[in-house]
C-alpha positions, 0 to 999 in steps of 0.5 A, spaced: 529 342 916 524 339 910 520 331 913 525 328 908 532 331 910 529 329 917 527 322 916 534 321 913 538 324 918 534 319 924 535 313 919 543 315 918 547 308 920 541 305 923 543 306 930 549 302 934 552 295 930 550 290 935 551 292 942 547 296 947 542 293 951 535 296 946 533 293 941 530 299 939 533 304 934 537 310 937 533 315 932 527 312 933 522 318 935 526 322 930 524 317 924 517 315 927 516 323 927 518 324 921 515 318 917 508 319 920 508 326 917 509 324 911 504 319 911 500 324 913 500 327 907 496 322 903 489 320 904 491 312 905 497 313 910 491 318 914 487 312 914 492 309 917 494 313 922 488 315 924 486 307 925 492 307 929 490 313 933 484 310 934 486 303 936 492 304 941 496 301 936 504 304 938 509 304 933 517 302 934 523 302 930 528 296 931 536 295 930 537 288 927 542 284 924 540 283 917 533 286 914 530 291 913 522 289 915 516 290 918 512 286 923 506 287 926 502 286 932 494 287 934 496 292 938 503 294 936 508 295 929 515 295 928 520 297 922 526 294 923 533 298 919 539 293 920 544 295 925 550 300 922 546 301 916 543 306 912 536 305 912 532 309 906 527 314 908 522 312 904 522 305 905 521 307 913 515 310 910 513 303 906 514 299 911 511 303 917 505 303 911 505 295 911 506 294 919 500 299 920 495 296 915 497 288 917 495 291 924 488 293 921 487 287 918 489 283 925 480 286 926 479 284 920 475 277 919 478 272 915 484 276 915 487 276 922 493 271 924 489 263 925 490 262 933 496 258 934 491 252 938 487 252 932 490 252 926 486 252 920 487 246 914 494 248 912 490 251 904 486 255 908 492 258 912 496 259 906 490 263 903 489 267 908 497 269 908 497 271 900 491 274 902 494 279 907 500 279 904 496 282 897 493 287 901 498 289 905 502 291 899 496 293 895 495 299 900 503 300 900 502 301 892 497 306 894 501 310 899 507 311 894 501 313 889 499 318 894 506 321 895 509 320 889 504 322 883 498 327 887 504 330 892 510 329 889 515 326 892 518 322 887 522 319 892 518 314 894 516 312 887 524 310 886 525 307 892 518 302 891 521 301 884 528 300 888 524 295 891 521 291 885 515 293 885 515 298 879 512 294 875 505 294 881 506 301 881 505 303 874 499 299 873 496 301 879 497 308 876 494 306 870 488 304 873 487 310 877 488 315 871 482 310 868 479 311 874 479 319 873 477 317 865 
């Protein structure tokens, strides 16, 4: 079975509806398994691994009520698929992309997460947060142009595009062709 027939298989229903004692999802090594391959396909979701690898940073998929999503920790990420639902493959692969970078940027200076005992003046706080935020999403932009436009996987292009971020995608392809120039 293809990566991508393997991942959308895992994500099938999002694991159990509610009950059950685990938060994690039933399929969890399946997903992870295959959306790590695929991000190991491309020069910027290596990085990441590589990164993670290096790190000890350890990787869940979660069952929620509502959102699909993405949290990072310093030394752990988690996507999340609403339980009962399908998750689209290729936003496993997006999100694990964004986990994984916001846990880099936990070692980056000025972009880790302020300490709750010592907040900054709320302007900087908000500064810092768009600033990850705008970094997270640009690295995401770059997995999906990775994957899409040098691999082929042109799934992953519709879905960021499903996602609303086509418009990021096509500049971001744009600056890459002027690059090449």
């Amino acid at each position: 079975m293809d990566l991508l027939g393997k991942l959308n298989k895992g994500l099938k229903f999002g694991g159990a509806q509610g009950g059950g004692t685990s938060v994690y999802h039933d399929n969890e090594g399946a997903i992870l398994d295959a959306a790590t391959k695929l991000l190991a396909k491309c020069q910027t979701g290596q990085a990441l691994l590589d990164f993670a690898r290096e790190n000890g940073i350890v990787m869940h998929v979660m069952r929620t009520k509502q959102d699909f999503g993405f949290t990072p920790e310093k030394s752990t990420v988690y996507i999340s698929t609403p339980g009962g639902q399908d998750m689209p493959a290729m936003r496993a692969v997006i999100h694990l992309a964004g986990a994984l970078r916001q846990a880099e940027q936990e070692r980056i200076p000025g972009l880790e997460r302020p300490v709750p005992t010592k907040l900054p003046p709320r302007d900087q706080f908000v500064r810092t947060h768009v600033a990850k935020d705008r970094d997270t999403l640009l690295t995401q932009t770059a997995v999906v142009y990775e994957l899409g436009d040098i691999y082929g996987i042109s799934e992953i292009v519709d879905e960021f595009a499903r996602m609303g971020y086509h418009s990021l995608y096509e500049a971001y392809k744009e600056d890459m062709k002027s690059q090449e120039a």
